[in-house]
N, C-alpha and C positions, 0 to 999 in steps of 0.2 A: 290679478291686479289689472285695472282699466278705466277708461272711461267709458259713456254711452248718455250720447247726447242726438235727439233726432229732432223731427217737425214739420208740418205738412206745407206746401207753398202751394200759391193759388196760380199753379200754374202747371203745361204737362212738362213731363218728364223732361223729353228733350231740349227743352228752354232751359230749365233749370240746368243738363249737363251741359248744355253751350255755354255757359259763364264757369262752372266750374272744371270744366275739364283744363283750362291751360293754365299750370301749375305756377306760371309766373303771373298771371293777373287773379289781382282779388282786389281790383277796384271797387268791387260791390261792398267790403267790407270797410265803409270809412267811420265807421265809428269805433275798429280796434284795428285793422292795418293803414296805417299812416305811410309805410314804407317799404318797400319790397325793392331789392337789389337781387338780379339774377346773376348767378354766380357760372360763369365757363360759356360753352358753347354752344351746351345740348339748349333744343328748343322748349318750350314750355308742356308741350306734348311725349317730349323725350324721356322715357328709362335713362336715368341718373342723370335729371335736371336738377340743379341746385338753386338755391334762394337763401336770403334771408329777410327774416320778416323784421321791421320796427327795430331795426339795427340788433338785433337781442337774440332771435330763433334762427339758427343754422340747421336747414330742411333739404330732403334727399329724395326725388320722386323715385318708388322703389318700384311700381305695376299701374298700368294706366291699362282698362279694358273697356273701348267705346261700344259693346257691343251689348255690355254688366252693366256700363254708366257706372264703374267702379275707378278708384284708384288709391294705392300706397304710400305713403311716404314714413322717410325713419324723421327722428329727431337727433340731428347730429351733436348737438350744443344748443344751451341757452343760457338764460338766467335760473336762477333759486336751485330746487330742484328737478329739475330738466336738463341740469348740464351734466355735459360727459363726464364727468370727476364722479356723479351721482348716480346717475343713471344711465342702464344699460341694456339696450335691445328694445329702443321704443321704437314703435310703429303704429300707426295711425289709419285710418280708413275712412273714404268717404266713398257713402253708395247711393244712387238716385233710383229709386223705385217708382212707376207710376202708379198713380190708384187708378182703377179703371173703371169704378161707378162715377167717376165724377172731374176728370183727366185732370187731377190734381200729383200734385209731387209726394213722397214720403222719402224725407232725406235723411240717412244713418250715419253718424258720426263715429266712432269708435277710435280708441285704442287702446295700447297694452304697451308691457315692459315687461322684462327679462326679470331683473331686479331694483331695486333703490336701496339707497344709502341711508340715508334721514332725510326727512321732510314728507311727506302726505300729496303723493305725485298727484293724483286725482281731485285733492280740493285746490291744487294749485291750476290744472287742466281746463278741470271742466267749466268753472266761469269762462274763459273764453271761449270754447267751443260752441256753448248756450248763446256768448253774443255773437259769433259768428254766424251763427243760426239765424239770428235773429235780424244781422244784417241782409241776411241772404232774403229772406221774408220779406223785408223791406223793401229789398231793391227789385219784387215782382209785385207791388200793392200799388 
């Protein structure tokens, strides 16, 4: 059970993880986060930084590796099937690969869950991840 959502940005590597690595900004994505609240202490770089996104997704940064351009996070609660009553043991992955014919980006999306309840975790996901994607695209063009 998972998603996988990736896409190449015209840009190297390390650009693309300088916007993605601090777990509390995704100003890049303004055509599907409108709202991001950081939740406690930890900083946006921090092992158990919290957020939630668009008042709806309560997120959990669980592994941040600057070194992979890799990082974690669980899905604490949401809407549909995404919420904790439903679903259990998601976690999520975002990994910045460079290409090196051409110092462009290869960005891997993924995640997984333990179990669900009802509902079709994946075709509820993946549309957003694809425009997440796509915002990210956008905001190196």
């Amino acid at each position: 059970m998972g998603c996988y959502n990736s896409t190449v940005i015209n840009a190297a590597a390390e650009k693309v993880w300088a916007v993605l690595k601090n777990f509390h900004d995704l100003s890049w994505s303004k055509n599907v986060v409108q709202k991001v609240d950081a939740i406690g202490d930890k900083q946006g770089h921090e092992i158990g930084a919290k957020r939630v996104l668009n008042d709806a997704f309560h997120e959990t940064l669980l592994s941040i590796d600057a070194s992979n351009m890799t990082f974690t996070y669980s899905i604490d609660d949401g809407p549909a099937v995404v919420s904790k009553d439903n679903v259990d043991g998601y976690v999520g992955k975002v990994t910045v690969f460079p290409v090196s014919d051409n110092n462009t980006s290869f960005v891997l999306w993924t995640s997984h869950w333990e179990s669900a309840k009802e509902g079709d975790v994946a075709a509820f996901c993946n549309p957003i991840y694809h425009a997440l994607l796509q915002d990210l695209k956008l905001h190196f063009s």
